[in-house]
N, CA, C, O and CB atoms as a CASP TS submission, in Angstrom:
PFRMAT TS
TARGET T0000
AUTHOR 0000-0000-0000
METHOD Language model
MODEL 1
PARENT N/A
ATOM      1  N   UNK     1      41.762   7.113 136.884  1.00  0.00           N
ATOM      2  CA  UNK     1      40.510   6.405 136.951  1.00  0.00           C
ATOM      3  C   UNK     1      40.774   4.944 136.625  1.00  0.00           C
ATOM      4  O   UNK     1      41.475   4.717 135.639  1.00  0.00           O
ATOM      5  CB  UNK     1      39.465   7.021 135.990  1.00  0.00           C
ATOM      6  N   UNK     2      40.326   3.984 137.291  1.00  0.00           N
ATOM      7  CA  UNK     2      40.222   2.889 137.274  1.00  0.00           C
ATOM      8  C   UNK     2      39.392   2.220 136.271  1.00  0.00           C
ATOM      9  O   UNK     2      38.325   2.694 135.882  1.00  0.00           O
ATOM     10  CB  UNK     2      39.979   2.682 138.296  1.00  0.00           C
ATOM     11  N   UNK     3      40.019   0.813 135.741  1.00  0.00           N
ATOM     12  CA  UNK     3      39.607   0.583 134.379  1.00  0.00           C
ATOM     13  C   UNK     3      37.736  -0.248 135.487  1.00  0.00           C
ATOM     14  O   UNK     3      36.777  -0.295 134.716  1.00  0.00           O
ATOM     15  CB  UNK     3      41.193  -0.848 133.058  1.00  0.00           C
ATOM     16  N   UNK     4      37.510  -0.590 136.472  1.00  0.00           N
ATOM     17  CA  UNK     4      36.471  -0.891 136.317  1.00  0.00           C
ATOM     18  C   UNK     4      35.356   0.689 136.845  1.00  0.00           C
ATOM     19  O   UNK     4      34.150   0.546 136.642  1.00  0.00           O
ATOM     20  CB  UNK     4      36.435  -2.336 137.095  1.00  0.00           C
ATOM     21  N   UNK     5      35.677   1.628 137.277  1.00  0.00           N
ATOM     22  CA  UNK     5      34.919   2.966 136.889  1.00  0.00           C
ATOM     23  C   UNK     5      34.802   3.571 135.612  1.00  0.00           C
ATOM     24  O   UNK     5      33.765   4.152 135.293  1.00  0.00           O
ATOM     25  CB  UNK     5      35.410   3.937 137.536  1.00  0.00           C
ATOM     26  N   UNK     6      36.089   3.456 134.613  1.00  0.00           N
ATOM     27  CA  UNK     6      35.612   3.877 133.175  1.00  0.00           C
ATOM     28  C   UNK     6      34.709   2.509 132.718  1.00  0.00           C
ATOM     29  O   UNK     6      33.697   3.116 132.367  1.00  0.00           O
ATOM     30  CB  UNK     6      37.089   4.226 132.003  1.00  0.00           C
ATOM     31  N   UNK     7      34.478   1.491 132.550  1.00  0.00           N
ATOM     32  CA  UNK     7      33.904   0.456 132.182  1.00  0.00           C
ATOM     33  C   UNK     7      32.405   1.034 133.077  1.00  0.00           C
ATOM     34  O   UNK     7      31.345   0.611 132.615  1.00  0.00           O
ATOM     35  CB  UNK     7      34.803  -1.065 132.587  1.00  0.00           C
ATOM     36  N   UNK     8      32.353   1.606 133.832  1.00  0.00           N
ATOM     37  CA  UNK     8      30.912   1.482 134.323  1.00  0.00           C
ATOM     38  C   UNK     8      29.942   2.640 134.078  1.00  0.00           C
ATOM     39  O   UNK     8      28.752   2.875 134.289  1.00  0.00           O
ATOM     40  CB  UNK     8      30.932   1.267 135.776  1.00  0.00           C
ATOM     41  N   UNK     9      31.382   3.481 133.340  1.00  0.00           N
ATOM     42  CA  UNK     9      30.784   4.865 132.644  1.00  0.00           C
ATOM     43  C   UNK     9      30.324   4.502 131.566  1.00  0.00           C
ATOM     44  O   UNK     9      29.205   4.650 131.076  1.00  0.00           O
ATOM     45  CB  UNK     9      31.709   6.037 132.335  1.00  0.00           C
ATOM     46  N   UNK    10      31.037   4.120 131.279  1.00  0.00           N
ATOM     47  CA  UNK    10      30.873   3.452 129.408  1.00  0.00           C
ATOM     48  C   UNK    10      29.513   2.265 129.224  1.00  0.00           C
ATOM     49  O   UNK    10      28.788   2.026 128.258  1.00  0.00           O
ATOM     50  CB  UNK    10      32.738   2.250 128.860  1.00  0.00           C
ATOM     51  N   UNK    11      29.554   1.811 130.309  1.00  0.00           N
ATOM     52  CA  UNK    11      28.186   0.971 130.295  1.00  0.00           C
ATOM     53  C   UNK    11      26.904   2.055 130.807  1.00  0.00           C
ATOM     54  O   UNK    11      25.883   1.418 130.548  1.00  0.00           O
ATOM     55  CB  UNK    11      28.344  -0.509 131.503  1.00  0.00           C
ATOM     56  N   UNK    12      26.529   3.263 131.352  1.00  0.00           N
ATOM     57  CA  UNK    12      25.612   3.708 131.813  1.00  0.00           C
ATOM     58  C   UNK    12      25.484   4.744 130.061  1.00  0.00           C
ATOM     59  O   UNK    12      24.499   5.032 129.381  1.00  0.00           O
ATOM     60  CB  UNK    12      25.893   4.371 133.541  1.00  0.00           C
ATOM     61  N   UNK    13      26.797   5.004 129.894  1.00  0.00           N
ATOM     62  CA  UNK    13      26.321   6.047 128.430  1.00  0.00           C
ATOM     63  C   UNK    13      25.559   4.938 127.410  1.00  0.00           C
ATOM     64  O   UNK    13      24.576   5.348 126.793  1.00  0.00           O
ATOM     65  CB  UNK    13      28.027   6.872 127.379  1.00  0.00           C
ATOM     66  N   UNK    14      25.916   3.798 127.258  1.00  0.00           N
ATOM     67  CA  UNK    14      25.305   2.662 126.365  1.00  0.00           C
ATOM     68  C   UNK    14      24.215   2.793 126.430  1.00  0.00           C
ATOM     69  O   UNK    14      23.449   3.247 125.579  1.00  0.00           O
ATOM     70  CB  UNK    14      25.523   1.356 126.592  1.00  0.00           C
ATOM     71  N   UNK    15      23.936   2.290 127.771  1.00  0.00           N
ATOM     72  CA  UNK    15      22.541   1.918 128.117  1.00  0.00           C
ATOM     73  C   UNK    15      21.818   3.492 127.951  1.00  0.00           C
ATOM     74  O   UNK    15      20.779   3.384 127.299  1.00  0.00           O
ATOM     75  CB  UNK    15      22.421   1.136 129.840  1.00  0.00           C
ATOM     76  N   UNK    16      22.080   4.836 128.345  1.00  0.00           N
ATOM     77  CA  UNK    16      21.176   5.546 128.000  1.00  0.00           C
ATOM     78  C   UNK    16      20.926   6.196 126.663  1.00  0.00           C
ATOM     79  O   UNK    16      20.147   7.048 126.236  1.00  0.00           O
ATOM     80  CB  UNK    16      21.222   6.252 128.765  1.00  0.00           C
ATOM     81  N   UNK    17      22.051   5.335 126.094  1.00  0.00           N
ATOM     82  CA  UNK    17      21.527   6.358 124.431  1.00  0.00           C
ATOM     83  C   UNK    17      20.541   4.630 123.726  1.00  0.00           C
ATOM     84  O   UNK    17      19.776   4.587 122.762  1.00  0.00           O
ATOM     85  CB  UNK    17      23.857   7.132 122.753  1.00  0.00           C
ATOM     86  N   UNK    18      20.988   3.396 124.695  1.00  0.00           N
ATOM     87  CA  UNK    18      20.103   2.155 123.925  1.00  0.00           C
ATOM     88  C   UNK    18      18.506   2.329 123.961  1.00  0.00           C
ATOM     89  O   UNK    18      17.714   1.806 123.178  1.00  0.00           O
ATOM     90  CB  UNK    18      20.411   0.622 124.712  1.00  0.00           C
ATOM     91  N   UNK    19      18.105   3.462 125.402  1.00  0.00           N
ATOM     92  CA  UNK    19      16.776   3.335 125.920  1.00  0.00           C
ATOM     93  C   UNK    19      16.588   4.443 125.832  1.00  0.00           C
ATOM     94  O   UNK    19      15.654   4.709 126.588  1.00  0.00           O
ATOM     95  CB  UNK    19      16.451   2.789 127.133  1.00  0.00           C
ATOM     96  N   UNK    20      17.073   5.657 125.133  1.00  0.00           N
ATOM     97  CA  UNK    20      16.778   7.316 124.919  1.00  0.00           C
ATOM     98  C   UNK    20      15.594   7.306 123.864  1.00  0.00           C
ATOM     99  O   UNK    20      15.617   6.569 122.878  1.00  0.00           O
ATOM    100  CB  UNK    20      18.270   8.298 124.221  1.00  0.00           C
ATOM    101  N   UNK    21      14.608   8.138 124.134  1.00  0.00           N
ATOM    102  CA  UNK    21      13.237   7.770 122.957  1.00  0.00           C
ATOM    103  C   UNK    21      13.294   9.472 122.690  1.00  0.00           C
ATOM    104  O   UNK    21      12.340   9.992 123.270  1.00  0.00           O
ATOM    105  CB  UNK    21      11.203   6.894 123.781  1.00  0.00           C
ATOM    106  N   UNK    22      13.950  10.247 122.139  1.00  0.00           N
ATOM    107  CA  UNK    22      13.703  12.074 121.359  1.00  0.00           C
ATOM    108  C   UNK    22      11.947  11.752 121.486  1.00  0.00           C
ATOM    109  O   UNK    22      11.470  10.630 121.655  1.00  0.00           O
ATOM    110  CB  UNK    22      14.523  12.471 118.932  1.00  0.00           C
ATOM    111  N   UNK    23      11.381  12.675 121.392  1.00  0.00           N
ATOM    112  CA  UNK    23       9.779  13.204 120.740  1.00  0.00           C
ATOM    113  C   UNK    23       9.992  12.995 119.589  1.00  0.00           C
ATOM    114  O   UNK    23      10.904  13.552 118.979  1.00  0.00           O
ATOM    115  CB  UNK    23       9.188  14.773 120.861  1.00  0.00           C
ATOM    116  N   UNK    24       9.111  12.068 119.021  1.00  0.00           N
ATOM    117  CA  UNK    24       8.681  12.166 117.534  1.00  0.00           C
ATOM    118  C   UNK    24       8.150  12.971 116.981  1.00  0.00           C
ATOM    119  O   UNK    24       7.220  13.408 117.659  1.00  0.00           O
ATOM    120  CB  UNK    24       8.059  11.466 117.161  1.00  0.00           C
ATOM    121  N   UNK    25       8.255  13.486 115.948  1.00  0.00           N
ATOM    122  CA  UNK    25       7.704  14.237 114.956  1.00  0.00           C
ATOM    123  C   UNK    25       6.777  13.280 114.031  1.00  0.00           C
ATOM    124  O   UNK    25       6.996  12.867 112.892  1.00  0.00           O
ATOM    125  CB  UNK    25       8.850  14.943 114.179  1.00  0.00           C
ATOM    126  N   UNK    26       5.872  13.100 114.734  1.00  0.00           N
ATOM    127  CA  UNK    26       5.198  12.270 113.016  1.00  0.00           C
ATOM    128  C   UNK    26       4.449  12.886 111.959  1.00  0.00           C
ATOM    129  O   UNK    26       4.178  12.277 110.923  1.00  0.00           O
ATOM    130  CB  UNK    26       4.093  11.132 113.216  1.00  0.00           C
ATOM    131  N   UNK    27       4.094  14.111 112.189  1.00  0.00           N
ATOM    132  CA  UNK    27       3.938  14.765 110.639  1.00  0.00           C
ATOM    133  C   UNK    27       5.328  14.649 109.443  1.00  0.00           C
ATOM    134  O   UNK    27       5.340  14.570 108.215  1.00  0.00           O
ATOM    135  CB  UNK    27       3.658  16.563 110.924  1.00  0.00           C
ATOM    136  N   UNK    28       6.250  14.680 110.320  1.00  0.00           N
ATOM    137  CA  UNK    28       7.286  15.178 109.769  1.00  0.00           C
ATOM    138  C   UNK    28       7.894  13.866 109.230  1.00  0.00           C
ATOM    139  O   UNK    28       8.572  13.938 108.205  1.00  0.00           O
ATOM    140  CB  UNK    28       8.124  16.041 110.717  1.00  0.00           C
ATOM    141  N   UNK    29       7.738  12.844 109.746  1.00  0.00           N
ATOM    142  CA  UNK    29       7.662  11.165 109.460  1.00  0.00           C
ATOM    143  C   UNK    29       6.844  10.940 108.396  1.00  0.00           C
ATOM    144  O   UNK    29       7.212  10.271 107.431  1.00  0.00           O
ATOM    145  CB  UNK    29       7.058  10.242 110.663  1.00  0.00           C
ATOM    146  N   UNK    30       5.496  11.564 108.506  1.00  0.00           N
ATOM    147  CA  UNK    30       4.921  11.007 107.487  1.00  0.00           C
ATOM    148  C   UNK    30       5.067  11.664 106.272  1.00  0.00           C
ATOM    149  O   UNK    30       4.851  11.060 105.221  1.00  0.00           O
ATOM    150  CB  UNK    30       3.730  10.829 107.739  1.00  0.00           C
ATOM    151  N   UNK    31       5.227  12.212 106.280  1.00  0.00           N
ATOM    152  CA  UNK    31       5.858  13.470 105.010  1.00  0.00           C
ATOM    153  C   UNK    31       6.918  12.986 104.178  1.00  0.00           C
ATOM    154  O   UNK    31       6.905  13.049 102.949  1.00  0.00           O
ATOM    155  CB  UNK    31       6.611  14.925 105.694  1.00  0.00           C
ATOM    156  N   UNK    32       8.284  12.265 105.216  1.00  0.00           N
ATOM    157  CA  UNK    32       9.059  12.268 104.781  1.00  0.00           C
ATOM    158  C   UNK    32       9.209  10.894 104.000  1.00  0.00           C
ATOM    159  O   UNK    32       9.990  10.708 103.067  1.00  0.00           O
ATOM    160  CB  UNK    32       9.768  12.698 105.577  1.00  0.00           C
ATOM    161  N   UNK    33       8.239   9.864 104.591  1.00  0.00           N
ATOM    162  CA  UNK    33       7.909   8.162 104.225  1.00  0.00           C
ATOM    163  C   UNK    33       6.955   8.480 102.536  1.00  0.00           C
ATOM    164  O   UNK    33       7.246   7.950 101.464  1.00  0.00           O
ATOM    165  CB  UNK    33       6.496   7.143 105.937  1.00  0.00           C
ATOM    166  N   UNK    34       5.984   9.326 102.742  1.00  0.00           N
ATOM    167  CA  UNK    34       5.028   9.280 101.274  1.00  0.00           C
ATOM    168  C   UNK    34       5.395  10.366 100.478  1.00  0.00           C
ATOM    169  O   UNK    34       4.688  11.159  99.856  1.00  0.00           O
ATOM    170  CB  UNK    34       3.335   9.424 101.466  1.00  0.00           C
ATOM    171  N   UNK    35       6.893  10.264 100.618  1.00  0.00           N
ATOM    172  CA  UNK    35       7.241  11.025  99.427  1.00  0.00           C
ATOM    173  C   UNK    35       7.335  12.583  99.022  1.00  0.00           C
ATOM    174  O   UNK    35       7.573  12.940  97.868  1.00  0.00           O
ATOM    175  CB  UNK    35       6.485  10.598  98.695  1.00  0.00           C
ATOM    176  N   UNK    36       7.087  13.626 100.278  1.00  0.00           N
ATOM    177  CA  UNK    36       6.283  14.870  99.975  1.00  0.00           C
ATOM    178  C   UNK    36       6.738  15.440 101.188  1.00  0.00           C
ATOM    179  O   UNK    36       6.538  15.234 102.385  1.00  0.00           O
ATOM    180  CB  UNK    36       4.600  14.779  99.745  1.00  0.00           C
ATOM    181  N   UNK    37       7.538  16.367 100.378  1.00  0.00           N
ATOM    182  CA  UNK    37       9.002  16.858 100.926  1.00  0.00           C
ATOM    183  C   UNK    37       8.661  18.760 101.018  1.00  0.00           C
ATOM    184  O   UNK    37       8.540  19.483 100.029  1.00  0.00           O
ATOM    185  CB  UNK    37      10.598  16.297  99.467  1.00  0.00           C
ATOM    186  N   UNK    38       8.585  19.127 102.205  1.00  0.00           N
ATOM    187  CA  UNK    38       8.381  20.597 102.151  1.00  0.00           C
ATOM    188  C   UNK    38       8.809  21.548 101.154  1.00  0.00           C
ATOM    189  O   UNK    38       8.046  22.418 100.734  1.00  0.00           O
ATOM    190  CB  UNK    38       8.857  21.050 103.139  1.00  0.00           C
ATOM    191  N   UNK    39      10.355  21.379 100.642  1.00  0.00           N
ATOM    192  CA  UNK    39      11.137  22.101  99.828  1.00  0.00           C
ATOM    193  C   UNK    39      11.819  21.020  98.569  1.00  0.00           C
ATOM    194  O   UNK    39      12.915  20.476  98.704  1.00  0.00           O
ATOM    195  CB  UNK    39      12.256  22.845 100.826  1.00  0.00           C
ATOM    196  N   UNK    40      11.151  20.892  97.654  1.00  0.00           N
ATOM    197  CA  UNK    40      11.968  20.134  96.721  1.00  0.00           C
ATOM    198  C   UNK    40      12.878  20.718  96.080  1.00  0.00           C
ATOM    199  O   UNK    40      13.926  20.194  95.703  1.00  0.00           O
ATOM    200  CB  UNK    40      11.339  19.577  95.857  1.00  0.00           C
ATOM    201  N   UNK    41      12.394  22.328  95.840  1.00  0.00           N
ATOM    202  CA  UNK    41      12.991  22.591  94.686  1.00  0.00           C
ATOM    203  C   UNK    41      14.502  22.893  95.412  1.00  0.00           C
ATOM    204  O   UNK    41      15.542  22.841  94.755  1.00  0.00           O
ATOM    205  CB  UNK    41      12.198  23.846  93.764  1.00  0.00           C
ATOM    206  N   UNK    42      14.463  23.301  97.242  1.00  0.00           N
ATOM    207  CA  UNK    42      15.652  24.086  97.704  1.00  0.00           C
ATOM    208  C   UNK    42      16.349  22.519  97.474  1.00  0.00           C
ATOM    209  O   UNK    42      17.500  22.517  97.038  1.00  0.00           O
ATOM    210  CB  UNK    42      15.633  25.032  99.495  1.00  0.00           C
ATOM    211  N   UNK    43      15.732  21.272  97.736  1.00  0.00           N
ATOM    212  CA  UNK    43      17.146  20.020  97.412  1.00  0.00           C
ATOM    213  C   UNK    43      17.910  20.055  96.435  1.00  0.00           C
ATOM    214  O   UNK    43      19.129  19.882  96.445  1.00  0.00           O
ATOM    215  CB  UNK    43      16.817  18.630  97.171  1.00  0.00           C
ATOM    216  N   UNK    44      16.768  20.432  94.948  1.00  0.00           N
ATOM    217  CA  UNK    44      17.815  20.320  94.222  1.00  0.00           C
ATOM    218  C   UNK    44      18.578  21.522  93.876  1.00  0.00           C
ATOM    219  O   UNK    44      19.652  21.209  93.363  1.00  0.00           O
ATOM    220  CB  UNK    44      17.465  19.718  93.212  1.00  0.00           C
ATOM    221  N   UNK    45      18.481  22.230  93.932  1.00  0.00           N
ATOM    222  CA  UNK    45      19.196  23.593  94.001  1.00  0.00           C
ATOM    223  C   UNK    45      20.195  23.282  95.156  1.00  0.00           C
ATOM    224  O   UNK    45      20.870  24.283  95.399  1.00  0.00           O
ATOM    225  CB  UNK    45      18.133  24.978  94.339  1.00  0.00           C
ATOM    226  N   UNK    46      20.447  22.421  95.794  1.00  0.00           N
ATOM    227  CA  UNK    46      21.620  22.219  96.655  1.00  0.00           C
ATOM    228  C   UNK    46      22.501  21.046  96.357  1.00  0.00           C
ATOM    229  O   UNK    46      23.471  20.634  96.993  1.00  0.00           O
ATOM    230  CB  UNK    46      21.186  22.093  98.002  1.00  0.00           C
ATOM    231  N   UNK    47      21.998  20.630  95.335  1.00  0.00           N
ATOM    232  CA  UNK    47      22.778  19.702  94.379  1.00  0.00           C
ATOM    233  C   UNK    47      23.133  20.108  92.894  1.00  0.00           C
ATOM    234  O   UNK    47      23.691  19.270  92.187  1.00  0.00           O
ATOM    235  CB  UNK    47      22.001  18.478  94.262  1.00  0.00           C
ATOM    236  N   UNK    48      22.830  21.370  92.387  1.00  0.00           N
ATOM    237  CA  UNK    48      23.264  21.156  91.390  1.00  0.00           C
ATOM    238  C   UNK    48      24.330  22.246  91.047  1.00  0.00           C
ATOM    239  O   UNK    48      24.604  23.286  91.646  1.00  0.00           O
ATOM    240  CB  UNK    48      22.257  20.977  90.599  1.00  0.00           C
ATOM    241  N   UNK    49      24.813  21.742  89.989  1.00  0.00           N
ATOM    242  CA  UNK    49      26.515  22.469  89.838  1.00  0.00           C
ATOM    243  C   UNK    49      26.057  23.294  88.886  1.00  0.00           C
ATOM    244  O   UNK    49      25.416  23.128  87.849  1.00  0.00           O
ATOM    245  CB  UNK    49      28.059  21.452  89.255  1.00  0.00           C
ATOM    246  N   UNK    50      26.513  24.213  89.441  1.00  0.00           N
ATOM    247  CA  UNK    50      27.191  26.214  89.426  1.00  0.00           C
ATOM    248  C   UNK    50      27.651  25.638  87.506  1.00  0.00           C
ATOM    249  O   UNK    50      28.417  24.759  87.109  1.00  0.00           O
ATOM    250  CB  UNK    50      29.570  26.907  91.218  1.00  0.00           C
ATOM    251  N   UNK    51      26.639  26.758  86.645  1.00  0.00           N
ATOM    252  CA  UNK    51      27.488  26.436  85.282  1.00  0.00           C
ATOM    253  C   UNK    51      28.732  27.092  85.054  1.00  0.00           C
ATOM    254  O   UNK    51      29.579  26.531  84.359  1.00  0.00           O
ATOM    255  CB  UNK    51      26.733  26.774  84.074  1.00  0.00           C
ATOM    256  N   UNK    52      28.999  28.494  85.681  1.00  0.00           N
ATOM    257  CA  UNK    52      30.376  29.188  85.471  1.00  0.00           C
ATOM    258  C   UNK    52      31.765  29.006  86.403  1.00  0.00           C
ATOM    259  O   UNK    52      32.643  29.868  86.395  1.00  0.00           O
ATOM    260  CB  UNK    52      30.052  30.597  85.554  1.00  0.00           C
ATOM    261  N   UNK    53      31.856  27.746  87.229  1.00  0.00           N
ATOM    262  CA  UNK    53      32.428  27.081  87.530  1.00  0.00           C
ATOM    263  C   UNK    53      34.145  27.168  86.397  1.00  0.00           C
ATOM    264  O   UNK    53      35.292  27.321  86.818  1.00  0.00           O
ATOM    265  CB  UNK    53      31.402  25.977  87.619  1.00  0.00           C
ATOM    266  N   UNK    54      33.772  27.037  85.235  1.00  0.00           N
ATOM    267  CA  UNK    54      34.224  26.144  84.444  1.00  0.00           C
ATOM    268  C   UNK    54      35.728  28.008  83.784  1.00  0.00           C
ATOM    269  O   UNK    54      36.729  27.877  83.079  1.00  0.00           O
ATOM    270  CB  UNK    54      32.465  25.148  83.078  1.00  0.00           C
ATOM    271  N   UNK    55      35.335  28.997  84.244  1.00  0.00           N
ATOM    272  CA  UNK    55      36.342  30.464  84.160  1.00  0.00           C
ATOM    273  C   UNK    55      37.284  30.352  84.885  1.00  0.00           C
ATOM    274  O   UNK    55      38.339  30.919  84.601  1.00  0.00           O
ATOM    275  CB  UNK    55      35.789  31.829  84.591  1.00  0.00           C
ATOM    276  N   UNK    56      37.118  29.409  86.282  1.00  0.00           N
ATOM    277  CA  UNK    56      38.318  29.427  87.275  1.00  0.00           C
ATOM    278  C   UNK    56      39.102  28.220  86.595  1.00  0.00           C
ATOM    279  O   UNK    56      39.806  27.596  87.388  1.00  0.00           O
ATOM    280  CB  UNK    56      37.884  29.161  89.060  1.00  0.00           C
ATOM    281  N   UNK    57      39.113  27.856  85.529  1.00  0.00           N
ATOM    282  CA  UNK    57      39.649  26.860  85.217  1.00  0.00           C
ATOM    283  C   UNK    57      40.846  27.310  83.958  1.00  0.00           C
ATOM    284  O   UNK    57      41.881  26.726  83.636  1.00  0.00           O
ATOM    285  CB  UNK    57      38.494  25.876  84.886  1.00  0.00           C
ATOM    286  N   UNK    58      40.400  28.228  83.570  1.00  0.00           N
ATOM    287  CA  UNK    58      40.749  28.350  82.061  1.00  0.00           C
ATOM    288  C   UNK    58      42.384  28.608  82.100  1.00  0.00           C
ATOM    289  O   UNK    58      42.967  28.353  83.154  1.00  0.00           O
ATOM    290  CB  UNK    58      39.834  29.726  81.245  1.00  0.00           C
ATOM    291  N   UNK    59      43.218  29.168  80.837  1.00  0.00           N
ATOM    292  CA  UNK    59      44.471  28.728  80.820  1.00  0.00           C
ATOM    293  C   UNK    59      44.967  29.994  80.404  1.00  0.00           C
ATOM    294  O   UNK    59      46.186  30.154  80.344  1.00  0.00           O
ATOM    295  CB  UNK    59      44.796  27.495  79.984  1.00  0.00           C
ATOM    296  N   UNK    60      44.167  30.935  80.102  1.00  0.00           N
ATOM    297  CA  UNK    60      44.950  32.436  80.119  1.00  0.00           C
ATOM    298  C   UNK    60      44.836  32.894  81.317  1.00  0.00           C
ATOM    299  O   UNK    60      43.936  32.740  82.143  1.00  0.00           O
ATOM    300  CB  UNK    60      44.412  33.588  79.172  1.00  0.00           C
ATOM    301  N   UNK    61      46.028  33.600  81.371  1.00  0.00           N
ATOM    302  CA  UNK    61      46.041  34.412  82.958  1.00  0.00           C
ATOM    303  C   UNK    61      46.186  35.561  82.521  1.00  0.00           C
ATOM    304  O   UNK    61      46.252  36.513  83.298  1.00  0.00           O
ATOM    305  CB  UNK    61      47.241  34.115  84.155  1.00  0.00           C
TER
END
């Protein structure tokens, strides 16, 4: 392939992801802008560290 056919690929993928518009969700926008989040508690429960973690560590075998 010729460098001015890849150059003209590469310019049509540009241009369609520059002018691509998805469907908005704006419930889901506005929800996510004022703060008020479907699942809070599953976030933090997906951040927080495991307390018995700390057995795979230890120094008797």
């Amino acid at each position: 392939m010729g460098r001015g056919r890849q150059k003209a690929k590469h310019t049509k993928v540009a241009r369609e992801l520059k002018y691509y518009s998805p469907a908005t969700d704006y419930r889901a926008l506005e929800a996510e802008l004022s703060g008020r989040a479907k699942s809070d508690v599953a976030t933090e429960d997906r951040w927080e560290i495991p307390e018995d973690d700390d057995d795979d560590w230890s120094t008797s075998r």
